[in-house]
C-alpha positions as CSV (number, residue, x, y, z in Angstrom):
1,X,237.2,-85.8,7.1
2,X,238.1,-89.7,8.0
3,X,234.6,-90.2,9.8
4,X,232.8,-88.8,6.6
5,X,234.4,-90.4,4.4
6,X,234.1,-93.7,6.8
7,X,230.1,-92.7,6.7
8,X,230.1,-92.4,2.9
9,X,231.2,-95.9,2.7
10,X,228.9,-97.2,5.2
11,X,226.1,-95.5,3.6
12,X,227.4,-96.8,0.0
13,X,227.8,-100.7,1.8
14,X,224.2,-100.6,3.5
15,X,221.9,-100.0,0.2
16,X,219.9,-103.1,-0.6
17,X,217.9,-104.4,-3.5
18,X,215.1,-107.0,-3.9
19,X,213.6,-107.7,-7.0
20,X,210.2,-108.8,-7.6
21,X,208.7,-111.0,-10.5
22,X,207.4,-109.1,-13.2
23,X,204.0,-109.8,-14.8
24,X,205.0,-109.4,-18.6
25,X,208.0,-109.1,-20.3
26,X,206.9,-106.5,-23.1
27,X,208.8,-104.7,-26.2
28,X,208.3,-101.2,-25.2
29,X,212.0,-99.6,-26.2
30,X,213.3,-96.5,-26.3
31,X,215.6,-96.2,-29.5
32,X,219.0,-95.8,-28.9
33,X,220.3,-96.6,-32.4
34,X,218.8,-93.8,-35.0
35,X,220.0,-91.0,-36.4
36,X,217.6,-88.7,-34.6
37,X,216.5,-89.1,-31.3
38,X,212.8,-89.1,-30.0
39,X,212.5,-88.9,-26.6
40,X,210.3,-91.3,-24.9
41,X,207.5,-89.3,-23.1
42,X,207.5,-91.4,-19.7
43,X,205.0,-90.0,-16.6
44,X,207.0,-90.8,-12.8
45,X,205.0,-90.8,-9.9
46,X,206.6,-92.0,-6.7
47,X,204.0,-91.3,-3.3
48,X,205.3,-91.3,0.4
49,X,203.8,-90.5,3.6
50,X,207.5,-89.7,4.8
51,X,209.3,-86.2,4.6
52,X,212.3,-85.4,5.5
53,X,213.6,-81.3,5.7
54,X,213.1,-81.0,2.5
55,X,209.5,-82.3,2.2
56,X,207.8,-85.1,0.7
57,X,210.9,-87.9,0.5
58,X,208.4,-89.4,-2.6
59,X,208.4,-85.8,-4.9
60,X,211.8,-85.9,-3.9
61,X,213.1,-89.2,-5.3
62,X,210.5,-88.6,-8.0
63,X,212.6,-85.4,-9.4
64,X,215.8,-87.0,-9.1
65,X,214.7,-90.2,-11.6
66,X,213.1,-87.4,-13.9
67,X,216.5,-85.4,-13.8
68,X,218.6,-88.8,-14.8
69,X,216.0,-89.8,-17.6
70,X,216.0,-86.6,-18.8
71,X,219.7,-86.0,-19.2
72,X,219.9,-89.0,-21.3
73,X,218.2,-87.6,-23.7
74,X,216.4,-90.7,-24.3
75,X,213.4,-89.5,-22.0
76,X,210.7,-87.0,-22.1
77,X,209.3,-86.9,-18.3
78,X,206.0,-85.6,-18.1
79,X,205.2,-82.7,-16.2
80,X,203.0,-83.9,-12.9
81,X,200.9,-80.8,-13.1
82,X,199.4,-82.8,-16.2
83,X,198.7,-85.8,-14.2
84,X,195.2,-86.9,-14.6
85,X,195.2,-89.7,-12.1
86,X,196.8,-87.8,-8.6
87,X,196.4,-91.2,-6.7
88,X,198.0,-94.6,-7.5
89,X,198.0,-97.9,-5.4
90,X,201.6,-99.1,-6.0
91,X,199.7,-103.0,-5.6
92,X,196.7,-101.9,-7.9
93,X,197.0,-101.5,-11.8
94,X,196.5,-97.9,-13.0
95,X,193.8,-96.8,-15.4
96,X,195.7,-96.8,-18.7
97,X,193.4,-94.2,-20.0
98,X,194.3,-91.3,-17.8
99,X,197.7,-91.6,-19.1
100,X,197.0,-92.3,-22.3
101,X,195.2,-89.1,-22.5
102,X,198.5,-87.0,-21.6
103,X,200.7,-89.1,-24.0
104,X,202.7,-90.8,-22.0
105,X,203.8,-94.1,-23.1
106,X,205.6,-95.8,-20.1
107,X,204.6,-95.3,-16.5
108,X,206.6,-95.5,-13.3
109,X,204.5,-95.0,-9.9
110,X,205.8,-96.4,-6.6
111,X,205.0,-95.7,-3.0
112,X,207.9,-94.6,-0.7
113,X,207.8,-95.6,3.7
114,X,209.5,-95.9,6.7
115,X,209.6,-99.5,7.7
116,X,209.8,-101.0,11.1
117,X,213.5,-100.9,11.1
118,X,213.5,-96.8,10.4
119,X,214.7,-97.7,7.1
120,X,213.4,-96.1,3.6
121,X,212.0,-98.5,1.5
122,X,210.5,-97.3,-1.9
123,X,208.7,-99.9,-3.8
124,X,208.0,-99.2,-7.7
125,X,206.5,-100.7,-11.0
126,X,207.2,-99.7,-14.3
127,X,204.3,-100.2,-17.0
128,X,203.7,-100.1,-20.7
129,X,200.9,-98.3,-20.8
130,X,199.5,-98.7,-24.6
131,X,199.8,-102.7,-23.9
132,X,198.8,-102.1,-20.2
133,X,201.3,-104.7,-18.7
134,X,204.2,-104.4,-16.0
135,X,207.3,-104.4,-17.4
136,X,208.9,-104.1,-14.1
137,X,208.6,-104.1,-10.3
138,X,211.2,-103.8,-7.5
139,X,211.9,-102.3,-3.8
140,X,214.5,-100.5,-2.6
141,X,215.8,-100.5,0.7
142,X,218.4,-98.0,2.3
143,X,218.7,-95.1,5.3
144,X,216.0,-92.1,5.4
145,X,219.5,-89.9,4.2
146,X,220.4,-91.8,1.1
147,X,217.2,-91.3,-0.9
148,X,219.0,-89.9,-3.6
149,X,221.2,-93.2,-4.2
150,X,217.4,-95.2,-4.0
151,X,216.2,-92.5,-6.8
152,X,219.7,-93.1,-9.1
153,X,218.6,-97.1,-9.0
154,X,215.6,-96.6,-10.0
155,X,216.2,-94.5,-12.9
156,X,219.1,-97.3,-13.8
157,X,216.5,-99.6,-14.1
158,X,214.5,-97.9,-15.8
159,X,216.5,-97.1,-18.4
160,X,217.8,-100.6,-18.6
161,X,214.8,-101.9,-19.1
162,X,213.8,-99.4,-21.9
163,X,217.0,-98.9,-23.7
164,X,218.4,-102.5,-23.2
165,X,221.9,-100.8,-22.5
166,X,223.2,-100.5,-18.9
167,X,222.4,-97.7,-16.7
168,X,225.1,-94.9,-15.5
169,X,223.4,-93.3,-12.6
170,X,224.3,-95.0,-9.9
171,X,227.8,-93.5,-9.9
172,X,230.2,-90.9,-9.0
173,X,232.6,-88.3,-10.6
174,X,235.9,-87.3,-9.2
175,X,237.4,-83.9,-9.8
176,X,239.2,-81.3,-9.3
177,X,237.2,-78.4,-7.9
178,X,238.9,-75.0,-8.7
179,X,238.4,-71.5,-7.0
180,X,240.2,-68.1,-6.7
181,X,241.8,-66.2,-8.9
182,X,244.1,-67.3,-11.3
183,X,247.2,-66.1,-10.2
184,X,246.9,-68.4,-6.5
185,X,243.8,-71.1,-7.9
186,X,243.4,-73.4,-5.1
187,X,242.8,-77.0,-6.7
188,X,241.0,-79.5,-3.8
189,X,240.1,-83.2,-4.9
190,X,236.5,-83.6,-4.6
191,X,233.8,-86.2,-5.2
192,X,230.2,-85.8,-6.0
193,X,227.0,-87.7,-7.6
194,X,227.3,-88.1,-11.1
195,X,224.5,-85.3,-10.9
196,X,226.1,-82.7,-9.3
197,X,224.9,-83.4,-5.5
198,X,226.5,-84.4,-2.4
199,X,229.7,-82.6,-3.2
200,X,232.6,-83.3,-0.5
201,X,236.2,-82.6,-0.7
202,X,239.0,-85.2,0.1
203,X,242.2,-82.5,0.1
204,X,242.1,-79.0,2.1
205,X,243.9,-77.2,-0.5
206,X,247.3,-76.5,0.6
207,X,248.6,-77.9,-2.5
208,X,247.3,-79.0,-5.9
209,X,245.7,-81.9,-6.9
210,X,245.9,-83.0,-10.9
211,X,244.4,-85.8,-13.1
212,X,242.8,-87.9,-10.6
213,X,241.4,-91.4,-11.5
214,X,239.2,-94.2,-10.1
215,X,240.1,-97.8,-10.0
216,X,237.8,-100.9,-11.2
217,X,236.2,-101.2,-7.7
218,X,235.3,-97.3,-6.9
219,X,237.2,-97.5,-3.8
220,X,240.2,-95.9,-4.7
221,X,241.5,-92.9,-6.6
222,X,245.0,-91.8,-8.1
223,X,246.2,-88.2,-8.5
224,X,248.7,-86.0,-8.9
225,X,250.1,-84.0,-5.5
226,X,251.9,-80.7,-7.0
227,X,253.5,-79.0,-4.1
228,X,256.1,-76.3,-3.7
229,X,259.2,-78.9,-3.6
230,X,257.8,-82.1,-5.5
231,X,255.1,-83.5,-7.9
232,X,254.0,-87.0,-6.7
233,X,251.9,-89.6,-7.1
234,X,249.2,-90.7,-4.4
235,X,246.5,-93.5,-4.2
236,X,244.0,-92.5,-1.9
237,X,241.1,-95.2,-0.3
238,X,238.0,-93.3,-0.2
239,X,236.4,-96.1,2.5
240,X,239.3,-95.5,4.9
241,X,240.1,-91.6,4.0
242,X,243.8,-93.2,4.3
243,X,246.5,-92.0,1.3
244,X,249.8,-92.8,0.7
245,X,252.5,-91.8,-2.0
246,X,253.1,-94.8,-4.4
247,X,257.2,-94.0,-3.7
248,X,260.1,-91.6,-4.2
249,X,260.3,-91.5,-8.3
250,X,263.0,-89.1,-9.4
251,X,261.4,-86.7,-11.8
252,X,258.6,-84.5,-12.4
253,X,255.5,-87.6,-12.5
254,X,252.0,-87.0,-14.0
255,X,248.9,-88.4,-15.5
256,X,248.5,-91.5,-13.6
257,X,246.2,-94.4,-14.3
258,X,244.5,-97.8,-12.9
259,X,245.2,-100.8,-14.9
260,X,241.7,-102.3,-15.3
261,X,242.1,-104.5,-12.5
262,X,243.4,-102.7,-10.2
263,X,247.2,-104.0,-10.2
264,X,249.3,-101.7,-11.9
265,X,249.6,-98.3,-12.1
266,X,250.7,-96.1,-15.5
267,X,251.8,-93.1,-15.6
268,X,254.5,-90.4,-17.4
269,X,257.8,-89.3,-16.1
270,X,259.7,-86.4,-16.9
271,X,263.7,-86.8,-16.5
272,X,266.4,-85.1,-18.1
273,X,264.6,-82.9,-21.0
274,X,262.3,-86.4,-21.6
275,X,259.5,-88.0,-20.7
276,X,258.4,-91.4,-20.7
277,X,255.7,-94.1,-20.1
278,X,256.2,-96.6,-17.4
279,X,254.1,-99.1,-15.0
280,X,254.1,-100.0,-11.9
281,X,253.2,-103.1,-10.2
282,X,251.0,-102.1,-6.7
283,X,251.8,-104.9,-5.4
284,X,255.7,-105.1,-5.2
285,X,256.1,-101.5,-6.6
286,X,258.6,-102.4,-9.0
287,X,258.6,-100.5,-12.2
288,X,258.9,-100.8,-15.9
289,X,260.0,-98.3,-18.3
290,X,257.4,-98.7,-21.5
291,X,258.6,-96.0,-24.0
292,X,262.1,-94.5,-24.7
293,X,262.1,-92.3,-27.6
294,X,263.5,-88.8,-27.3
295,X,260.4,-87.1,-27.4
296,X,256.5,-86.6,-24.8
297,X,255.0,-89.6,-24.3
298,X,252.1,-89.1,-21.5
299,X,248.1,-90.1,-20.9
300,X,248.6,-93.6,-20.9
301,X,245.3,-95.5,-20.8
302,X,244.6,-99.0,-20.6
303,X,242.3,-100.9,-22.7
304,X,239.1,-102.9,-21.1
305,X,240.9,-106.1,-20.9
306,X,244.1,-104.8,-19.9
307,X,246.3,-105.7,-22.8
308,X,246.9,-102.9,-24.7
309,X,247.8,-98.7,-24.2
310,X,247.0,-95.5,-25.6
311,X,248.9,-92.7,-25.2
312,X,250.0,-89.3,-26.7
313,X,253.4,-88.9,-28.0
314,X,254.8,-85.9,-30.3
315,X,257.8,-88.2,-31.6
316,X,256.4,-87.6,-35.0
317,X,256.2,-83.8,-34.9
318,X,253.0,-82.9,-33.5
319,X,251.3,-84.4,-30.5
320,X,249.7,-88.1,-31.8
321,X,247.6,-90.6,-30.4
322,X,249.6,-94.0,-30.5
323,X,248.5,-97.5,-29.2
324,X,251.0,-100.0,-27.8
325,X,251.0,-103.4,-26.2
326,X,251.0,-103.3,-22.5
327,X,254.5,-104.5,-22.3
328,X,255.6,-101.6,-24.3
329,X,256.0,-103.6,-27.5
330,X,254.4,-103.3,-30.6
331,X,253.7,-99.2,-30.4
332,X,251.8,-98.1,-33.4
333,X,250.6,-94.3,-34.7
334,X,246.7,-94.5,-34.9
335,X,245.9,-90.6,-36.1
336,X,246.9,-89.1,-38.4
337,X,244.3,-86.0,-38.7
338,X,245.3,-82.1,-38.9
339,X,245.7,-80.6,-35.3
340,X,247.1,-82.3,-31.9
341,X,245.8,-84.9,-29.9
342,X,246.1,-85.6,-26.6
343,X,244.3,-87.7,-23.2
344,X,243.2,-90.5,-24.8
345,X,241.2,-92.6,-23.2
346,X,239.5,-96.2,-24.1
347,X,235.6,-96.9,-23.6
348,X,234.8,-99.5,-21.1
349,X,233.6,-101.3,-24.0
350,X,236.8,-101.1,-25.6
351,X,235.2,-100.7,-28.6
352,X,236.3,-96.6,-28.9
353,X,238.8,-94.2,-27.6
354,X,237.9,-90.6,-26.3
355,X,240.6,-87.9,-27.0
356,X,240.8,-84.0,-27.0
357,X,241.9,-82.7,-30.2
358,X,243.4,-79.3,-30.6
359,X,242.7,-77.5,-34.5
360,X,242.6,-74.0,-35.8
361,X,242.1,-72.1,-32.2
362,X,239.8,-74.0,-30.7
363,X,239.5,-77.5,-28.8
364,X,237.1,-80.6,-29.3
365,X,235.9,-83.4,-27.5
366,X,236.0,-86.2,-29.9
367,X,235.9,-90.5,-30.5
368,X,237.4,-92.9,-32.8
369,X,237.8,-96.4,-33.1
370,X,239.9,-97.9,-31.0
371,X,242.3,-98.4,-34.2
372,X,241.8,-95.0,-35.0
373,X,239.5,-95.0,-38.0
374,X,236.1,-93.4,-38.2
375,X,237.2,-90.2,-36.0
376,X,234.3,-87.8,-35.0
377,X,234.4,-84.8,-33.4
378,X,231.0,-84.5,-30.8
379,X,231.9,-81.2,-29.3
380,X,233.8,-78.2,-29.5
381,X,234.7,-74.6,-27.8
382,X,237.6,-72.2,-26.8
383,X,239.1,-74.8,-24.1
384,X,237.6,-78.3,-23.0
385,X,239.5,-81.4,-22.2
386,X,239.6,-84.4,-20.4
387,X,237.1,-86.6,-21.2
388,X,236.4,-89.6,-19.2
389,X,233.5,-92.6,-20.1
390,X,230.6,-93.4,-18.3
391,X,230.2,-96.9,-17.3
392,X,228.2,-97.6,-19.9
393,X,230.6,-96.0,-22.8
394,X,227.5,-94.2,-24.2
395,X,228.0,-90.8,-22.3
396,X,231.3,-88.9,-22.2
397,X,232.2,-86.4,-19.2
398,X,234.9,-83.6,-19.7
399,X,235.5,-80.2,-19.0
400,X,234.9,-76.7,-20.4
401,X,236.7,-73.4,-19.9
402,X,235.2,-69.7,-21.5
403,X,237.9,-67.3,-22.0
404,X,238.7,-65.8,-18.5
405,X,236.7,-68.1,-16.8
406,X,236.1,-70.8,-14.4
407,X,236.1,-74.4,-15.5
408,X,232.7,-76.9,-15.9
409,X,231.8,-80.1,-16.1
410,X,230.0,-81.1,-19.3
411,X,228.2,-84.3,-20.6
412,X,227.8,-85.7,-24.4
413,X,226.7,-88.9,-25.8
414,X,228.9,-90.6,-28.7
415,X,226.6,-89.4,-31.2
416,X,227.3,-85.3,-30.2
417,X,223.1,-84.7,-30.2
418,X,222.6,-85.0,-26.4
419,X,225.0,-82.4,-24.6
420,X,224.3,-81.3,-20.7
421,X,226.3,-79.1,-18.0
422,X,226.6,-80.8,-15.1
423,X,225.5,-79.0,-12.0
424,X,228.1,-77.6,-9.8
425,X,228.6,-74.4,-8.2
426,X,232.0,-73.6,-8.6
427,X,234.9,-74.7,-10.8
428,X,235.5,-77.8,-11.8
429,X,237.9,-79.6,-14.2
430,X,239.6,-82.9,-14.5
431,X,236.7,-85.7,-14.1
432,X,236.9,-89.4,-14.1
433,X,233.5,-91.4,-14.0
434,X,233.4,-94.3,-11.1
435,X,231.9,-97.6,-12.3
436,X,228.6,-98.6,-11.4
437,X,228.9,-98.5,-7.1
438,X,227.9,-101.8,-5.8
């Protein structure tokens, strides 16, 4: 497991990006803003003279950017078989025309090769086509194995470029992947593309794994160990496949969480018919108790810049979404809706919070403002939880459960319209979104 997770990083470390000048900066946008979204019809066309197992390596990284765009839901990629044009000279200009005819307003055609080095290289433009200019053009450079990761970039830039936002592709989700009955569910930590592939496990198994969470660089992840005798905390380093326990806390400990820069963990203790909030400093593991009602406090969550935390609490009756300073001071109620709340969780923006909300037998996927107003519900079912932001804070991940069933992973955008399941072949529950991997 050590020498593919060592692999993974070495494969992560080698990817390379060169830019090259655009010709024209033009104003072709895909709207992001309105109520109703029209999806950009966009033709991508990426040739190769290289295959791999699969086949042409070019189709391939040519289905994976159509796959991103599409879930989006600000793209409309164009079927190929309506391709008018079947040959394009990544260094010549296309004829407009031909793609004009099947209504597509941007174009994306690239050529894929081995260079001398044995290395993929995939060089791509991206064009208005009404205005016939280049918006973009860039290469790619990485191992024959990790096209996928070449594909994700490109689709980031694309969408960059034509939503002005920052792309989310380019990442990964951990989870917990579920299987077996429900009586003896084994629950492994597992990673994967933010699209489903590459799927590896990090734990064998033997015990359960809970709630775990990336830090600000990708590297590492936190979780909860639940085994026959203990419930602890762990910090596992992805690039090393190395874990350790972040120490002996007495009390049942759950729902752990990275400060935003990586130097403090929070997370809930139970103790003595309680349970509080506290942090602890990674560096000289001292600790800080943050909350002491007699009541649940749990789900702590930082805030983008670090200085403030969300968490649930039922010290008002029902479980409530509260907000405090990050030295425990200052705590505050922000909801005050029918139903219980619970995992809150702030945007990278830090302009909204995530939360599950619980209300007359069913469960919803929702966001507010990250003072509470202007609560909206985006989602809702028999059982889904734990949502977690994409880097961008425009997509929200979380999990879905059908009565007697196994768990999925599910997309939404804040505006509810643009929902996807995320492929996966078995269950899966608990997801946190990486950053953007560098």
């Amino acid at each position: 497991m050590i020498r593919s997770l060592m692999a993974l990083a070495s494969v992560i470390a080698s990817l390379s990006c060169a830019v090259m000048p655009a010709q024209a900066q033009e104003p072709l946008r895909a709207t992001v803003n309105q109520g109703v979204i029209e999806p950009l019809p966009i033709a991508i066309k990426i040739d190769s003279a290289a295959t791999n197992a699969s086949g042409n390596l070019g189709t391939q990284i040519s289905k994976v950017v159509m796959a991103d765009l599409e879930r989006s839901g600000f793209f409309r990629p164009i079927d190929p078989n309506a391709f008018i044009q079947s040959q394009l000279d990544v260094n010549v200009t296309p004829n407009f025309e031909n793609w004009r005819t099947i209504n597509a307003q941007a174009l994306s055609n690239g050529m894929a090769f081995i260079d001398g080095q044995g290395r993929l290289q995939v060089d791509f433009r991206l064009w208005d086509v009404f205005s016939e200019k280049q918006l973009l053009g860039m290469s790619f450079t990485a191992t024959p194995e990790n096209y996928r990761r070449i594909a994700h970039k490109i689709a980031d830039a694309i969408y960059e470029k034509l939503t002005g936002e920052e792309g989310y592709f380019d990442t990964r989700i951990v989870f917990v992947a579920e299987s077996g009955g429900r009586a003896k569910r084994i629950k492994r930590l597992a990673i994967m593309d933010q699209d489903g592939a590459n799927p590896s496990y990090l734990t064998d198994g033997s015990y359960k794994v809970m709630t775990p969470r990336f830090n600000a660089d990708s590297q590492e992840i936190t979780y909860m160990a639940l085994r026959d005798d203990s419930a602890r905390i762990y910090i596992f380093n992805i690039e090393t496949g190395r874990q350790e326990t972040v120490g002996q806390i007495k009390g049942m400990v759950f729902a752990p969480r990275f400060s935003p820069d990586g130097s403090k963990l929070a997370y809930s203790v139970a103790q003595g018919g309680n349970t509080d909030i506290y942090v602890m400093d990674l560096r000289s593991r001292s600790t800080r108790r943050l909350t002491t009602e007699s009541s649940i406090e749990t789900s702590p969550s930082f805030s983008a810049d670090g200085s403030t935390i969300v968490f649930t609490s039922d010290r008002g009756g029902s479980p409530q979404i509260y907000a405090m300073n990050a030295d425990g001071s200052g705590i505050r109620r922000i909801t005050f809706g029918g139903g219980s709340y619970s995992t809150p969780v702030y945007s990278p923006k830090g302009d909204l919070i995530a939360f599950t909300k619980q209300s007359s037998g069913r469960f919803s996927i929702g966001v507010m403002g990250a003072d509470g107003s202007g609560e909206r519900l985006l989602t809702s079912s028999y059982l889904e939880e734990g949502p977690t932001w994409a880097p961008n804070g425009r997509y929200i991940m979380f999990f879905r459960e059908p009565p007697g069933g196994m768990p999925s992973l599910w997309t939404v955008d804040v505006t509810g319209r643009v929902e996807r399941a995320v492929p996966y072949p078995g269950g899966a529950s608990d997801p946190a979104w990486s950053p953007r991997l560098k």
